[in-house]
C-alpha positions as CSV (number, residue, x, y, z in Angstrom):
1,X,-19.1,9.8,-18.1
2,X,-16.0,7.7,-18.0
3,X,-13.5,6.7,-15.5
4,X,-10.0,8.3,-15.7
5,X,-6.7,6.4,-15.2
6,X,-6.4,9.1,-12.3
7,X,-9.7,8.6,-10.6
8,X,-9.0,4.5,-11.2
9,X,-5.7,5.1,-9.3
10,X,-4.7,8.0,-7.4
11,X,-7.2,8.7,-5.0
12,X,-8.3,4.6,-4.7
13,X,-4.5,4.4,-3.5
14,X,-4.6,7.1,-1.0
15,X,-8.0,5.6,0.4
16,X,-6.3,2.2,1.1
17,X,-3.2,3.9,2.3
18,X,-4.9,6.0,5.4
19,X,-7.5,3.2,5.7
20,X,-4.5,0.9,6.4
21,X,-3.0,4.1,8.5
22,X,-5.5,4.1,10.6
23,X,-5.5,0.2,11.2
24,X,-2.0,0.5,12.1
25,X,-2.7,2.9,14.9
26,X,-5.1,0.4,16.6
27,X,-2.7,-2.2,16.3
28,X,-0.5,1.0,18.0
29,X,-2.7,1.0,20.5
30,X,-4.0,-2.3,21.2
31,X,-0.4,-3.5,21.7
32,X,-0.2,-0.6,24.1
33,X,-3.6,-2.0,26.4
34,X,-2.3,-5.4,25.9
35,X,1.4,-5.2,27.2
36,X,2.6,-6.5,23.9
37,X,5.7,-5.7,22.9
38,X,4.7,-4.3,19.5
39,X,7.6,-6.0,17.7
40,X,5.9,-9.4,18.7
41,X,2.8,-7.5,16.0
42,X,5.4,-5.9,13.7
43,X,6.8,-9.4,13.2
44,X,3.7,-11.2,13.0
45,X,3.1,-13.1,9.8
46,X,0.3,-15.5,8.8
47,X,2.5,-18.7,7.3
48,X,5.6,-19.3,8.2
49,X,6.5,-18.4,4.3
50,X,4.9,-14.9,4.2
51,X,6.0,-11.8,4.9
52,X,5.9,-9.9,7.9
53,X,3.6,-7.0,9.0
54,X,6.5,-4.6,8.6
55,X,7.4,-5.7,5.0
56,X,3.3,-6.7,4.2
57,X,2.9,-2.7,5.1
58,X,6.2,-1.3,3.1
59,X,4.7,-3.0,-0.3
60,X,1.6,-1.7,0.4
61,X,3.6,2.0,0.3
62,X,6.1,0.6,-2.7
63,X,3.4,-0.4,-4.7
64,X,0.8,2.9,-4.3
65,X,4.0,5.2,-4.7
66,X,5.5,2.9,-7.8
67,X,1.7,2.9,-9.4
68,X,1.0,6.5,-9.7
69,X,4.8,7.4,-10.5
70,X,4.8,5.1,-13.0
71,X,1.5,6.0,-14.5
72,X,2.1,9.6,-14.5
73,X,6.0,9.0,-16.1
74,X,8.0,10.8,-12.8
75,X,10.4,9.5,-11.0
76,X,9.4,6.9,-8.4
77,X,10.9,7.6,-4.7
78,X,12.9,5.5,-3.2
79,X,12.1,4.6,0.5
80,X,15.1,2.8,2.6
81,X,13.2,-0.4,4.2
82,X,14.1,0.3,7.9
83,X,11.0,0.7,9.3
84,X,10.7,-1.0,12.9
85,X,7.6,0.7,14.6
86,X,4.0,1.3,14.0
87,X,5.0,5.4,14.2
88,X,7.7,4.5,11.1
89,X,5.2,2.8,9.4
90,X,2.8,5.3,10.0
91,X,5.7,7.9,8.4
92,X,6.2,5.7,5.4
93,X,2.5,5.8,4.4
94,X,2.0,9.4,5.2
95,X,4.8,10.1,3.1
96,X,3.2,7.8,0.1
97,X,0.2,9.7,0.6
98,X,2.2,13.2,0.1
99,X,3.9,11.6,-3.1
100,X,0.5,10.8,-4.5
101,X,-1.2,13.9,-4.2
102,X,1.2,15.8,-5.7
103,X,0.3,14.2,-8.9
104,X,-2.2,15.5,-10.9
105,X,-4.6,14.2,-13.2
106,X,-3.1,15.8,-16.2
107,X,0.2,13.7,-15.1
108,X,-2.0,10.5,-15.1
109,X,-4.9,10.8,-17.1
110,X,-3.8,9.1,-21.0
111,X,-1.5,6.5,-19.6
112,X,-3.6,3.8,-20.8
113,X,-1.0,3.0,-23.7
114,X,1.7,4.2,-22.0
115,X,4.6,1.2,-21.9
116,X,5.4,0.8,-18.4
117,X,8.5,-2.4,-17.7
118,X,9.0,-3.9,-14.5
119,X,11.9,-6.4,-13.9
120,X,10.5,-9.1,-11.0
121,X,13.0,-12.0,-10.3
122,X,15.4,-11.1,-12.6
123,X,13.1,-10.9,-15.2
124,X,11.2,-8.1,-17.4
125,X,7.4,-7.8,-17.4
126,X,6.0,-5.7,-20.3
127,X,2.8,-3.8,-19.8
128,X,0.8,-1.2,-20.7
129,X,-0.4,1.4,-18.5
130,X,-4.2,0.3,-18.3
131,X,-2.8,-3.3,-18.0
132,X,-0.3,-2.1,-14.9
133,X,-2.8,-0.3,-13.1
134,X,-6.0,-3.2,-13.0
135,X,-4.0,-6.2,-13.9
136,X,-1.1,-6.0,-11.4
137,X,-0.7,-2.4,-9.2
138,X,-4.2,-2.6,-7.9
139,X,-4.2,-6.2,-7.1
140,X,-0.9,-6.6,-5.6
141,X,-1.8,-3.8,-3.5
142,X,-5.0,-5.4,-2.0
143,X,-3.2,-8.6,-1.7
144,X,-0.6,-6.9,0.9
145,X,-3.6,-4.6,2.8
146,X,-5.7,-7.6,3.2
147,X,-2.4,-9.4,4.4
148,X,-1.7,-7.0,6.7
149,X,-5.1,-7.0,7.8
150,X,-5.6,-10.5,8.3
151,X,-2.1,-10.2,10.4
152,X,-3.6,-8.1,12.8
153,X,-7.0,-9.4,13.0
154,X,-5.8,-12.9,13.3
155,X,-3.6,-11.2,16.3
156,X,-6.7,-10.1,18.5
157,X,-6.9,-6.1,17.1
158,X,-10.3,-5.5,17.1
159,X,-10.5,-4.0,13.7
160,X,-13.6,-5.2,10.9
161,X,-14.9,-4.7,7.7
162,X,-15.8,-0.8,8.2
163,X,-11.8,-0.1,9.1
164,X,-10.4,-2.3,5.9
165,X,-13.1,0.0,3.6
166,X,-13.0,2.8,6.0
167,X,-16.0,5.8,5.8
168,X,-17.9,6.0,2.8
């Protein structure tokens, strides 16, 4: 049997997306037990160069929802970046999940040659769809979930290797 562009994708996407959910509701609540004012977590970052938790956590969402729109050639939505609590967050990636599952394999399944451009700094990056998905969607979305991770973890959350992968 071989693997599909949608089984690649689409439900690896929305795995991530409620795995990194359900981090976020810890860090919710651990701010919560703590008396931390959850902007000081929201705000948090690992360098002084790197993003934010907030902005690690809306490209996580940009990139799931921008992946299987692109790959199933509809319209990608547009989220305003105004998130400033875990609940918004929370909203954000439910609503990514919503997106996602609305597409079907049918949508997805053949994109492998389909010619998918991206313009990043100004300039245009040529792919195709297999080349998207395992070359640049999937890793860029891991880079920000493992950032947003190590964000919290580096924070105090109690959160491991069993919440990043979540249930099996």
């Amino acid at each position: 049997m071989t693997l599909s562009m949608y089984q690649a994708s689409i439900p690896v996407l929305i795995r991530g997306l409620n795995n990194l959910a359900a981090i976020l509701d810890k860090a919710a609540a651990y701010a919560a037990t703590k008396n931390i004012a959850p902007e000081v977590l929201l705000n948090a970052r690992l360098a002084p160069d790197m993003f934010p938790l907030v902005r690690q956590v809306q490209i996580v969402s940009d990139t799931a929802k921008g992946c299987g729109g692109r790959l199933a050639g509809v319209e990608v939505p547009s989220f305003a970046d105004t998130e400033t609590s875990f609940a918004e967050l929370g909203e954000r990636l439910a609503k990514t999940v919503a997106f996602l599952q609305n597409l079907t394999p049918e949508q997805v399944d053949g994109s492998e040659e389909r010619p998918i451009t991206l313009k990043v700094r100004g300039q245009e990056i040529h792919f195709t769809g297999q080349t998207y998905l395992l070359g640049f969607a999937l890793p860029n979305f891991y880079f920000h979930f493992t950032t947003a991770y190590g964000i919290l973890r580096h924070n105090g959350v109690d959160i491991g290797k069993v919440d990043y992968l979540g249930s099996v």
